[in-house]
N, CA, C and O atoms as a GROMACS GRO file, in nm:
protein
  320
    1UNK      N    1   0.224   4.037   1.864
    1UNK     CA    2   0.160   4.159   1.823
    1UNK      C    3   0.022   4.132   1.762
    1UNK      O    4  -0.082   4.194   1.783
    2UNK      N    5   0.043   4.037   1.688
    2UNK     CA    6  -0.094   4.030   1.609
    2UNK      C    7  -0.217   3.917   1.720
    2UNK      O    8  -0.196   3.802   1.759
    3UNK      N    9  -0.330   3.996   1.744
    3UNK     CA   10  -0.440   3.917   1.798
    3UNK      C   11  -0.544   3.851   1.699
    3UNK      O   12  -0.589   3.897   1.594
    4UNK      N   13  -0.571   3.724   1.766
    4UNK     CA   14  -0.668   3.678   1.695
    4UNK      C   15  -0.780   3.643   1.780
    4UNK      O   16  -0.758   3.596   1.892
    5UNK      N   17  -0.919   3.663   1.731
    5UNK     CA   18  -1.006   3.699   1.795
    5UNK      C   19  -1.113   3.535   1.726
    5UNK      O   20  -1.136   3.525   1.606
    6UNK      N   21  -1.158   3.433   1.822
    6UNK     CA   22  -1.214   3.344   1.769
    6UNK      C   23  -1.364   3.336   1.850
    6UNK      O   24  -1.390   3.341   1.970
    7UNK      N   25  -1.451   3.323   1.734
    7UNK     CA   26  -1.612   3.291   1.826
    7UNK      C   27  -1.651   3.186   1.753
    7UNK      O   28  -1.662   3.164   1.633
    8UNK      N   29  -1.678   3.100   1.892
    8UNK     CA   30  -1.746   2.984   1.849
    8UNK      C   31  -1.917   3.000   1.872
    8UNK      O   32  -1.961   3.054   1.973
    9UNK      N   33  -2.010   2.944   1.755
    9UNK     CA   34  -2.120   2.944   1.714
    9UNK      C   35  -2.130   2.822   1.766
    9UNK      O   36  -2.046   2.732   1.762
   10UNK      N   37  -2.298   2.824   1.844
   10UNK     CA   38  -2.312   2.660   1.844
   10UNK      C   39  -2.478   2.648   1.809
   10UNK      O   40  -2.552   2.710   1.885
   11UNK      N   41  -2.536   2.573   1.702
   11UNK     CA   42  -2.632   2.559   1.671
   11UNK      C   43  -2.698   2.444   1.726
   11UNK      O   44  -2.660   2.327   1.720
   12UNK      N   45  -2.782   2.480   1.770
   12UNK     CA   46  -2.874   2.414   1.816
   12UNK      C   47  -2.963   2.326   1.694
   12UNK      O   48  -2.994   2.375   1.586
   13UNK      N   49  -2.990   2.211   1.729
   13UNK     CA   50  -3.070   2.095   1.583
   13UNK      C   51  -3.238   2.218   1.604
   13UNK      O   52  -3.259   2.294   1.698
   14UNK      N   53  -3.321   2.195   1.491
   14UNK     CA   54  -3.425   2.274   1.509
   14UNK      C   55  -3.529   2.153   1.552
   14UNK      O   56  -3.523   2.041   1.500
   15UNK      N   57  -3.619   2.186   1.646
   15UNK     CA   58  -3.698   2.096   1.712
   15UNK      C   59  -3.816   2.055   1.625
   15UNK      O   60  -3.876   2.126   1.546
   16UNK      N   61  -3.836   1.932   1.654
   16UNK     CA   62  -3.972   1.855   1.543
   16UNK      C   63  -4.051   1.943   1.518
   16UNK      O   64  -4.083   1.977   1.404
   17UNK      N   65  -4.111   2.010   1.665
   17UNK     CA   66  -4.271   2.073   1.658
   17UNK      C   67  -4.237   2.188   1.582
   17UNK      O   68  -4.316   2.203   1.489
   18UNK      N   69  -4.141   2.283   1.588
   18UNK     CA   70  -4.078   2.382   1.491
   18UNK      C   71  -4.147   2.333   1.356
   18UNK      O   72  -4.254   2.375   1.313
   19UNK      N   73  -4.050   2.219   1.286
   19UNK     CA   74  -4.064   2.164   1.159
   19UNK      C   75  -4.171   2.130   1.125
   19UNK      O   76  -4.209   2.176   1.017
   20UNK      N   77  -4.247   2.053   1.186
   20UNK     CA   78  -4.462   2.038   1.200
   20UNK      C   79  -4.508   2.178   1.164
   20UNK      O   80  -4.572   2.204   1.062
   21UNK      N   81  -4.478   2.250   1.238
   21UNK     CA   82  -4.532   2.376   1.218
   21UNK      C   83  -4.480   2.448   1.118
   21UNK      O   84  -4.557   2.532   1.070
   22UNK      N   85  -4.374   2.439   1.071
   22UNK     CA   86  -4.368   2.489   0.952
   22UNK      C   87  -4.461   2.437   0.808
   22UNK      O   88  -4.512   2.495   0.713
   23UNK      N   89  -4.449   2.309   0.850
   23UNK     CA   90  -4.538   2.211   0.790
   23UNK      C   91  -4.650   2.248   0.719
   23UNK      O   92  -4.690   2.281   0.607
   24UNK      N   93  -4.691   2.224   0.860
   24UNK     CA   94  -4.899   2.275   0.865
   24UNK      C   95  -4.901   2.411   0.806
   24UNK      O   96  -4.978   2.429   0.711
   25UNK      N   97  -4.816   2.523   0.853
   25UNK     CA   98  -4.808   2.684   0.808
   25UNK      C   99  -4.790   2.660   0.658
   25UNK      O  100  -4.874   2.734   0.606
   26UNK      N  101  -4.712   2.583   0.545
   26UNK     CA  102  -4.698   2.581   0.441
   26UNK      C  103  -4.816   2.556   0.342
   26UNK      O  104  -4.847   2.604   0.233
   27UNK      N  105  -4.884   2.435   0.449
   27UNK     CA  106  -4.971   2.372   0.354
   27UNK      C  107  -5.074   2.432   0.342
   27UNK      O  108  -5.142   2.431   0.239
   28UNK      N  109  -5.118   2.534   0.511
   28UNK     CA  110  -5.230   2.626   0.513
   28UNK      C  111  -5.228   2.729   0.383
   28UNK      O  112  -5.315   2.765   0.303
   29UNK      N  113  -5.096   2.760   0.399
   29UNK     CA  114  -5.058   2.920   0.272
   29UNK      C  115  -5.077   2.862   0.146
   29UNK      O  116  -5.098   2.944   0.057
   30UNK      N  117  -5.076   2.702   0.100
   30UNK     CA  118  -5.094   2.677  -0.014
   30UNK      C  119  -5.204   2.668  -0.038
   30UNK      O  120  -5.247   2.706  -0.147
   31UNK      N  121  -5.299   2.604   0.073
   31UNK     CA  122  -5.456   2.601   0.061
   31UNK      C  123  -5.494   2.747   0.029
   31UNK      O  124  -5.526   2.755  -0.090
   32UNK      N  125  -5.500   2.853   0.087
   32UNK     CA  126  -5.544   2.963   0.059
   32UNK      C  127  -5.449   3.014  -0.106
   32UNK      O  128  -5.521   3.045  -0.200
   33UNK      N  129  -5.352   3.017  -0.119
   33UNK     CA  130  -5.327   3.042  -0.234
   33UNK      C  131  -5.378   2.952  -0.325
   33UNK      O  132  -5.406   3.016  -0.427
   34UNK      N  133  -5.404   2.838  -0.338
   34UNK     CA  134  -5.518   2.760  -0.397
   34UNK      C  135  -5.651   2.889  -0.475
   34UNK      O  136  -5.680   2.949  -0.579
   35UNK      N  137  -5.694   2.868  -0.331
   35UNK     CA  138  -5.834   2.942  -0.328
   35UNK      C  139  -5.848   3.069  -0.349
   35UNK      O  140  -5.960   3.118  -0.347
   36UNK      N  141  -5.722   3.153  -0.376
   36UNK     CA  142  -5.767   3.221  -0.427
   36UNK      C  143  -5.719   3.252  -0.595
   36UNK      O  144  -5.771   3.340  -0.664
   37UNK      N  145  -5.626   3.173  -0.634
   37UNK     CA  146  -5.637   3.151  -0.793
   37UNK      C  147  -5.776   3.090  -0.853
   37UNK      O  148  -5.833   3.133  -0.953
   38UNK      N  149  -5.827   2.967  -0.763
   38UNK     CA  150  -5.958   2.924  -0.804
   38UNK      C  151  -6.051   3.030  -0.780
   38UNK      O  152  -6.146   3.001  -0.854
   39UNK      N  153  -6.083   3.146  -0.714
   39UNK     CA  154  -6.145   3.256  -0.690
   39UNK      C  155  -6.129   3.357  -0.816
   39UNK      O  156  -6.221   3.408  -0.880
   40UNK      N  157  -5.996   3.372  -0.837
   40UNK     CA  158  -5.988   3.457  -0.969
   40UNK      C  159  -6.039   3.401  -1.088
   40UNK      O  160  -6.110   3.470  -1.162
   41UNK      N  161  -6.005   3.260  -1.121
   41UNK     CA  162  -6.076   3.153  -1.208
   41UNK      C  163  -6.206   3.202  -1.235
   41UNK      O  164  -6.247   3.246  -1.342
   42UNK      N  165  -6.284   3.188  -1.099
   42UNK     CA  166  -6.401   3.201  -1.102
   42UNK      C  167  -6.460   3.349  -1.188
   42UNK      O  168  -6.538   3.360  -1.283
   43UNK      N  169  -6.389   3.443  -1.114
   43UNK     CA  170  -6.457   3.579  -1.123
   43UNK      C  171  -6.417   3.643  -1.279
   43UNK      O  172  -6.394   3.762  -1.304
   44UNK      N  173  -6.415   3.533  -1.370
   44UNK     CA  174  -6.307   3.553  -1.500
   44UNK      C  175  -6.220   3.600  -1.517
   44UNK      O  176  -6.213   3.637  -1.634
   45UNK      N  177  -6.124   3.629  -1.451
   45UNK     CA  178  -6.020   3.719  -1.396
   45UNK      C  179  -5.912   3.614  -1.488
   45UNK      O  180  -5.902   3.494  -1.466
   46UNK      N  181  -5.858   3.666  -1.562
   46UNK     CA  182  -5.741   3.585  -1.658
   46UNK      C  183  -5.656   3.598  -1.584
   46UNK      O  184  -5.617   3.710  -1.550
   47UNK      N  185  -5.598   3.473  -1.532
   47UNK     CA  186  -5.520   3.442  -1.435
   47UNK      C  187  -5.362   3.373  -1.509
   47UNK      O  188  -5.345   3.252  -1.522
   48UNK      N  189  -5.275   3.463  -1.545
   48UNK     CA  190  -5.155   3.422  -1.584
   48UNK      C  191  -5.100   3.296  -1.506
   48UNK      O  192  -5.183   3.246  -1.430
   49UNK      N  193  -4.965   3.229  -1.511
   49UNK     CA  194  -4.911   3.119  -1.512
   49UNK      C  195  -4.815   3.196  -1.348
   49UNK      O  196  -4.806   3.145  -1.236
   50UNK      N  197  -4.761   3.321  -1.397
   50UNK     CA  198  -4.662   3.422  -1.298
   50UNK      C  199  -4.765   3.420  -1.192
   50UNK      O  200  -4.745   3.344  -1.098
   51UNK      N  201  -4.884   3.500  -1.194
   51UNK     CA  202  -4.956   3.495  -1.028
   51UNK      C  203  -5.016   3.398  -1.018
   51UNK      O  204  -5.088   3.411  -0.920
   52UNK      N  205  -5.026   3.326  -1.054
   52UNK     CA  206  -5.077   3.164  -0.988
   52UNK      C  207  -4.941   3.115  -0.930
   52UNK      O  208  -4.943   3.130  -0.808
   53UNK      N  209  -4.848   3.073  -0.965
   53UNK     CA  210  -4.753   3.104  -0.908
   53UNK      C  211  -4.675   3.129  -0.764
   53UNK      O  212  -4.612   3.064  -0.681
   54UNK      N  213  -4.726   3.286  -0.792
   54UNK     CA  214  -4.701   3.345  -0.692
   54UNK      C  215  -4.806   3.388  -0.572
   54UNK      O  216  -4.796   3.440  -0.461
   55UNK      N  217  -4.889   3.348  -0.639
   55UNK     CA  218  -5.043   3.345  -0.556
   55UNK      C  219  -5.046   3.209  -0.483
   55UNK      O  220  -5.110   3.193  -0.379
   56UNK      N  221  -4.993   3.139  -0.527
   56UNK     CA  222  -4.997   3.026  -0.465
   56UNK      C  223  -4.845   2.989  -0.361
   56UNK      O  224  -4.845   2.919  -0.259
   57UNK      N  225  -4.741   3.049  -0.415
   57UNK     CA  226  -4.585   3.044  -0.343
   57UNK      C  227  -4.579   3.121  -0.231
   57UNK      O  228  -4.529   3.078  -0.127
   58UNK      N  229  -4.639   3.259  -0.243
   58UNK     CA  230  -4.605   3.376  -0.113
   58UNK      C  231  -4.697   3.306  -0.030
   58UNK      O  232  -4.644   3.281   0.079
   59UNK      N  233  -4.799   3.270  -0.038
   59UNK     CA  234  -4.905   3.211   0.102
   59UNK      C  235  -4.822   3.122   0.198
   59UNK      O  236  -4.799   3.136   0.318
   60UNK      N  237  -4.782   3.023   0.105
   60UNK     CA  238  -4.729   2.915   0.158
   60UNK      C  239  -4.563   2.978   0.251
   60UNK      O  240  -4.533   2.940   0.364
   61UNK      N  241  -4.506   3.045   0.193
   61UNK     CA  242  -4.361   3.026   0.232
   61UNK      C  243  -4.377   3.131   0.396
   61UNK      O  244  -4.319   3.127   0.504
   62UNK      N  245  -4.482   3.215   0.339
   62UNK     CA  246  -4.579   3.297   0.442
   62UNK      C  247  -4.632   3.227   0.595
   62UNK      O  248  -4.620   3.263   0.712
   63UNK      N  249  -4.695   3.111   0.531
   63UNK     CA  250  -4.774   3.050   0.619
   63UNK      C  251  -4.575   2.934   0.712
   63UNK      O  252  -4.540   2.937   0.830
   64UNK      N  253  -4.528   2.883   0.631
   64UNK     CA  254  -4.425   2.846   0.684
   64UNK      C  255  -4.339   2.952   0.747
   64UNK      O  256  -4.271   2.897   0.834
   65UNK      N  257  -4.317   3.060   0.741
   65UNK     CA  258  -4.223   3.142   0.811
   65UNK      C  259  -4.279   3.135   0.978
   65UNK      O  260  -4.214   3.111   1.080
   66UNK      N  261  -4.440   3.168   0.962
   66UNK     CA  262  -4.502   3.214   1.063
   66UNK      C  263  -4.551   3.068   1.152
   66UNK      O  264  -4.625   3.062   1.250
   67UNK      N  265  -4.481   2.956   1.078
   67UNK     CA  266  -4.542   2.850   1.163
   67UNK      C  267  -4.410   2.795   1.249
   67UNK      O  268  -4.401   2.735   1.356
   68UNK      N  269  -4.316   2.841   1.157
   68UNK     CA  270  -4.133   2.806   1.275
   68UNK      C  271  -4.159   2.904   1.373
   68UNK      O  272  -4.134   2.860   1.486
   69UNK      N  273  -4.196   3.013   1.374
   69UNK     CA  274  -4.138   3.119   1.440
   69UNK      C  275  -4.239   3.136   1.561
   69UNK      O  276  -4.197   3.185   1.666
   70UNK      N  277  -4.362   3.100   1.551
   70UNK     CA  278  -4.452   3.103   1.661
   70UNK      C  279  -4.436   2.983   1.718
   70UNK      O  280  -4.418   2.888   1.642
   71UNK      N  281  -4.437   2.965   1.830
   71UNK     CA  282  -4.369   2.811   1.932
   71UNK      C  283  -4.493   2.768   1.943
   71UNK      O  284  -4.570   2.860   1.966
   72UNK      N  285  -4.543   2.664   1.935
   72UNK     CA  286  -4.647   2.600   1.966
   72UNK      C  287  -4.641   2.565   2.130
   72UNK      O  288  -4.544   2.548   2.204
   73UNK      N  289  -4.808   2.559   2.161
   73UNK     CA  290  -4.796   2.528   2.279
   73UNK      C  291  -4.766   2.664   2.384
   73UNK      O  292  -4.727   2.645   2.499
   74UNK      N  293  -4.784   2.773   2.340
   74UNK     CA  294  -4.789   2.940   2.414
   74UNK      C  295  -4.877   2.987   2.396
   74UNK      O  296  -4.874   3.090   2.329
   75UNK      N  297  -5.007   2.934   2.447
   75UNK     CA  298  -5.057   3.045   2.398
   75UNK      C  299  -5.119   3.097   2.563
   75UNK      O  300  -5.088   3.042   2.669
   76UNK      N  301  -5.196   3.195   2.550
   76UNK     CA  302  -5.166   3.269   2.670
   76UNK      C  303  -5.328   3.352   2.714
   76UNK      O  304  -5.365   3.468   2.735
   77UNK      N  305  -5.397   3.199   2.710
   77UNK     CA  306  -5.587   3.223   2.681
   77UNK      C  307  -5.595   3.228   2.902
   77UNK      O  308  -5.527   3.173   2.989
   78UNK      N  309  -5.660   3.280   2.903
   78UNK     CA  310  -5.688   3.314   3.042
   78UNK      C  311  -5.833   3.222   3.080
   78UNK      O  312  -5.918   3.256   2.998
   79UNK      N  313  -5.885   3.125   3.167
   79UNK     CA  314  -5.905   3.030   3.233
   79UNK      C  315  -6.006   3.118   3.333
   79UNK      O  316  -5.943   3.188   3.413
   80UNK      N  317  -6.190   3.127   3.344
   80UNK     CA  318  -6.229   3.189   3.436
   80UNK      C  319  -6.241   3.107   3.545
   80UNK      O  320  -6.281   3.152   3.652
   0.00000   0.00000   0.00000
């Protein structure tokens, strides 16, 4: 009477260039979050400990989301 219902998941390992690219995407988002706490620095902008922080964390995790998720090697430039 009683059914049992089984799904097998199979994960795939995540590929190098994936992980590179998350890489490079992290370090880009940290460079710009860098630059722009040193920007607020600049413009006397009292720059708390919280948005430096986070001025510097969202770029990066930003720049890594968008560097797994776009496949390297697609791009799709047209050749006259």
């Amino acid at each position: 009477m009683g059914r049992t219902c089984t799904i097998e998941v199979m994960f795939s390992p995540i590929p190098p260039q994936r992980i590179s690219a998350a890489l490079v995407g992290a370090l880009v988002g940290t460079a710009a979050g860098i630059l722009l706490v040193t920007a607020a620095g600049t413009l006397s902008i009292t720059v708390s400990g919280l948005f430096a922080a986070l001025a510097i964390t969202l770029p990066a995790l930003a720049g890594a989301v968008v560097g797994a998720v776009v496949t390297p090697g697609t791009t799709h430039s047209k050749s006259r």
